[in-house]
DSSP file (Angstrom, degrees, kcal/mol; ACC not computed):
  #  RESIDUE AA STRUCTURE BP1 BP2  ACC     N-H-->O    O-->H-N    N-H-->O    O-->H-N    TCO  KAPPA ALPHA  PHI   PSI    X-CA   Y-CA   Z-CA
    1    1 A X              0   0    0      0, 0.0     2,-0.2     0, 0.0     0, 0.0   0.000 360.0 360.0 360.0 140.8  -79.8   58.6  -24.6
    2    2 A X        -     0   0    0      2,-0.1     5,-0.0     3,-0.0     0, 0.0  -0.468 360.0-109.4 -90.7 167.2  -79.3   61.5  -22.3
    3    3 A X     >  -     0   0    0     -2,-0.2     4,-0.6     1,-0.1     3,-0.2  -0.389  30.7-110.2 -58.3 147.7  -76.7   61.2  -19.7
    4    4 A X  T  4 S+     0   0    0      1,-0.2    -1,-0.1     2,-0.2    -2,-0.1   0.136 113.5  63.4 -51.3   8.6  -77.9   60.9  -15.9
    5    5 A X  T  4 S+     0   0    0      5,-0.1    -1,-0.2     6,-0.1     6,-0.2   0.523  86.9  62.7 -96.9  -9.9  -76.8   63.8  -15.2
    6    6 A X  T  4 S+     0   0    0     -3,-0.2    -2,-0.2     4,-0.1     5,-0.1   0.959  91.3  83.5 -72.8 -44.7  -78.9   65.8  -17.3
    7    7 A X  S  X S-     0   0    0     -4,-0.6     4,-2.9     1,-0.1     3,-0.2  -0.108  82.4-119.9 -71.7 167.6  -82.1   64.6  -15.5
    8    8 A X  H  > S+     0   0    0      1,-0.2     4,-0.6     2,-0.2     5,-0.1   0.711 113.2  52.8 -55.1 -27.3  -83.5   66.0  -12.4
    9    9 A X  H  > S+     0   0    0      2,-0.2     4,-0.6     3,-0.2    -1,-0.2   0.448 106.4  57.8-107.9 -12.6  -83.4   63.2  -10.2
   10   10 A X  H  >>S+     0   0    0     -3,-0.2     4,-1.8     2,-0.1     5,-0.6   0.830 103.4  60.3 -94.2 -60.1  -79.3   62.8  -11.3
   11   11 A X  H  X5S+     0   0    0     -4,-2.9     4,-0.6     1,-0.2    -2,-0.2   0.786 110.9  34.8 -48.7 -26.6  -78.9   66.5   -9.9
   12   12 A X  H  X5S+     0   0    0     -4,-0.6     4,-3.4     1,-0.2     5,-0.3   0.849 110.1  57.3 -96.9 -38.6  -80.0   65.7   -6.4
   13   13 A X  H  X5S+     0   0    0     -4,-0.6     4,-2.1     2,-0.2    -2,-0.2   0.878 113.6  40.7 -63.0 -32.9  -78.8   62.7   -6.2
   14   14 A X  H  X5S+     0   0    0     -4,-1.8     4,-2.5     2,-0.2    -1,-0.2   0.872 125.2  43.8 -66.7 -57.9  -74.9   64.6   -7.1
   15   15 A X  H  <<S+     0   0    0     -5,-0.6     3,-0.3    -4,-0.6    -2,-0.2   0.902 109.2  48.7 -52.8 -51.5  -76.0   67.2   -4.9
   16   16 A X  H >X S+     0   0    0     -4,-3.4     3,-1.6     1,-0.2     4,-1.6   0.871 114.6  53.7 -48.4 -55.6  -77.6   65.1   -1.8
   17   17 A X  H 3X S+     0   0    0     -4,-2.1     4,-1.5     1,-0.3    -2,-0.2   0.622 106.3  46.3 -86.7  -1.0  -74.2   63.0   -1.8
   18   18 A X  H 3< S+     0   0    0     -4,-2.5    -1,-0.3    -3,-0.3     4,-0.3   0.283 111.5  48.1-111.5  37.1  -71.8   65.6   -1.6
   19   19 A X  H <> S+     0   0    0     -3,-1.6     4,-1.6     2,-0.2    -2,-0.2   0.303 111.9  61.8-109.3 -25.6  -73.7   67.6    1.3
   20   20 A X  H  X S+     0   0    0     -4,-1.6     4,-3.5     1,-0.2     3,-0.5   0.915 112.4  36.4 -73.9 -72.9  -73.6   63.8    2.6
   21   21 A X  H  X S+     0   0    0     -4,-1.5     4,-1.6     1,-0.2    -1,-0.2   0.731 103.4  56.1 -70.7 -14.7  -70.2   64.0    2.6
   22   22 A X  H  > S+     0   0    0     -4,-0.3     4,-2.3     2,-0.2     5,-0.3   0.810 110.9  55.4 -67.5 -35.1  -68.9   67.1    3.5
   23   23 A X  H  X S+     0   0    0     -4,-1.6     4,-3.3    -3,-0.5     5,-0.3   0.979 108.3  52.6 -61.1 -34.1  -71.2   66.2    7.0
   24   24 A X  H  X S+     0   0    0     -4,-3.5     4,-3.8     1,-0.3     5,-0.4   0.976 112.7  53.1 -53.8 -52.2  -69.0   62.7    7.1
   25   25 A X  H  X S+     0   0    0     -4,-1.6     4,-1.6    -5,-0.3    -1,-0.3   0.820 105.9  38.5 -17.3 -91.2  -66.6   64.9    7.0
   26   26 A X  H  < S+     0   0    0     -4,-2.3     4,-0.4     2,-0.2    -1,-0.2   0.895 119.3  51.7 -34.0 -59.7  -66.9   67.4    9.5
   27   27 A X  H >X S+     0   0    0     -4,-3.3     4,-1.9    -5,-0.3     3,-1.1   0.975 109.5  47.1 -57.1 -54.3  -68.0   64.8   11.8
   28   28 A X  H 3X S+     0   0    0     -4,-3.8     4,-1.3     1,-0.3    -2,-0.2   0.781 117.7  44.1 -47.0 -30.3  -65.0   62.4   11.2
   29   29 A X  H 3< S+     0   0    0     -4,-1.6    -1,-0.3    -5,-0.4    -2,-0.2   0.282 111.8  53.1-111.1  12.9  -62.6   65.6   11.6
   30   30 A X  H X4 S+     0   0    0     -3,-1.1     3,-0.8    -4,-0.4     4,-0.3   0.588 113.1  52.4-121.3 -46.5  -64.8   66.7   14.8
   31   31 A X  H 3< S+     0   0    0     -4,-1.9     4,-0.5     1,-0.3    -2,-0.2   0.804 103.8  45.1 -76.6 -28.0  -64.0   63.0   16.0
   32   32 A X  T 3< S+     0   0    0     -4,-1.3    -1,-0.3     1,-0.2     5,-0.2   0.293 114.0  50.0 -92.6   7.0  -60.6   62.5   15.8
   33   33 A X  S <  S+     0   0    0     -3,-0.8     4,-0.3     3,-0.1    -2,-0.2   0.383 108.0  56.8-111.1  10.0  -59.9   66.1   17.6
   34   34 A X  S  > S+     0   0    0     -4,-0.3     4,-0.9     3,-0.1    -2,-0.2   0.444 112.8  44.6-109.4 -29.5  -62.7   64.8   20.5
   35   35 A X  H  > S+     0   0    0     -4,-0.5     4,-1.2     2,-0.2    -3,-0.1   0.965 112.0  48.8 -86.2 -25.4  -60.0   61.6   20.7
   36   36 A X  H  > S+     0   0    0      2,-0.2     4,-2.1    -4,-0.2     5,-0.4   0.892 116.5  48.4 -70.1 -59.2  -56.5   64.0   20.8
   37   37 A X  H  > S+     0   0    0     -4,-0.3     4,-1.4     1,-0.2    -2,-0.2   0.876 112.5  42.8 -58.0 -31.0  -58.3   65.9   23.3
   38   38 A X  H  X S+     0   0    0     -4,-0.9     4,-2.2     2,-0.1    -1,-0.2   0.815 112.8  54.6 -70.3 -36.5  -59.2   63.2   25.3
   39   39 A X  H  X S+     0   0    0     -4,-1.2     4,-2.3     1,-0.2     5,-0.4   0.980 115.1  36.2 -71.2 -47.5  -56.0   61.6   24.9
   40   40 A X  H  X S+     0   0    0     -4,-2.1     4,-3.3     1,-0.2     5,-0.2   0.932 111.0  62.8 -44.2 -53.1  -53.9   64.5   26.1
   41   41 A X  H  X S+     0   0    0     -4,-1.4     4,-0.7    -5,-0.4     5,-0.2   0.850 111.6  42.8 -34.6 -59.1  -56.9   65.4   28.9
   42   42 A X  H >X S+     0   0    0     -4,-2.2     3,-2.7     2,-0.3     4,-1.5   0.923 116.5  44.1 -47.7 -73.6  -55.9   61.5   30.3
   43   43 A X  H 3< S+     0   0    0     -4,-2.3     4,-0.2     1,-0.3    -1,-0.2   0.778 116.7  49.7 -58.6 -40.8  -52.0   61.9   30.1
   44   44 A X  H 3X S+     0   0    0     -4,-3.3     4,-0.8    -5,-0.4    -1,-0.3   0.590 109.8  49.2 -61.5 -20.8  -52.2   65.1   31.5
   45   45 A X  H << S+     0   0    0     -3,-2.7    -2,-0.2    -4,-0.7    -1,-0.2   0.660 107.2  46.3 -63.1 -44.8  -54.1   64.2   34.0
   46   46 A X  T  < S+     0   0    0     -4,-1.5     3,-0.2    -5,-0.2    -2,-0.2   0.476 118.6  51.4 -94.8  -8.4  -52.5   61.3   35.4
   47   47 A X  T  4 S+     0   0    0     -5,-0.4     2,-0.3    -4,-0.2    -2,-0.2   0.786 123.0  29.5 -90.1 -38.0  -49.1   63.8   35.1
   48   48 A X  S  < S-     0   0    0     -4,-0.8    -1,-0.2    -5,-0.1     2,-0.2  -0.753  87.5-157.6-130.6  76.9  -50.9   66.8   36.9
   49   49 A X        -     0   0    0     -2,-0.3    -3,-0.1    -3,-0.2     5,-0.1  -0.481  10.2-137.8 -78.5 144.3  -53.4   65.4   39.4
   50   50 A X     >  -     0   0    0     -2,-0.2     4,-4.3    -5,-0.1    -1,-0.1  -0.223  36.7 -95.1 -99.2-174.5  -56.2   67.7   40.3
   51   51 A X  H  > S+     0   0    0      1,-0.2     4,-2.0     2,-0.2     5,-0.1   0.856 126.1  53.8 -65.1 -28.7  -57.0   67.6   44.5
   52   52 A X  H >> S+     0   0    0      2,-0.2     3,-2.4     3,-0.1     4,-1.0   0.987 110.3  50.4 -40.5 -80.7  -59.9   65.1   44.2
   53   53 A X  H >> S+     0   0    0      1,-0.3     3,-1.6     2,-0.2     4,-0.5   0.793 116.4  40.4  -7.1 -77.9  -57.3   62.9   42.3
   54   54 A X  H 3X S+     0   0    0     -4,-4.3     4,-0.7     1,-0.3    -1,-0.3   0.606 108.1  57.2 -60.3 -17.2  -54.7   63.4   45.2
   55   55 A X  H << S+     0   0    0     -3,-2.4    -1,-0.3    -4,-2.0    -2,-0.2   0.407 105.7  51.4 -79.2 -11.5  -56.9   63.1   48.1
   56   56 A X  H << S+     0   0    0     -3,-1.6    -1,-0.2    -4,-1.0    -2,-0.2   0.459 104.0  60.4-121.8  -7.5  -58.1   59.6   47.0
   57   57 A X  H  <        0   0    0     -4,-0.5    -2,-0.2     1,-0.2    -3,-0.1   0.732 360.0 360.0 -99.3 -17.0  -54.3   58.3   46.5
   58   58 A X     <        0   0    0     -4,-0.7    -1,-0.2     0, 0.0    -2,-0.1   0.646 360.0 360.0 -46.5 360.0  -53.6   58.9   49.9
């Protein structure tokens, strides 16, 4: 019996799921720098308030 990877339909499927993953990938590693950047944005924020900011704690 041949292997599943020897057929056609075994090749895309290999193929399909690691183009599937490399996007999770990218995306996951796109998402946790969109949350470090967010966090600093915040802490920094609330450290260095811009004039809006300051005008509205008066």
């Amino acid at each position: 019996m041949a292997s599943v990877l020897a057929t056609i339909e075994g090749m895309i499927a290999v193929v399909w799921h690691f183009w599937l993953g490399l996007i999770l990938l990218v995306v996951g590693g796109l998402a946790v720098v969109q949350l470090v950047v967010g966090y600093v944005a915040k802490v920094s924020a609330m450290k260095y308030p811009n004039r809006r900011q300051r005008n509205a704690q008066k």
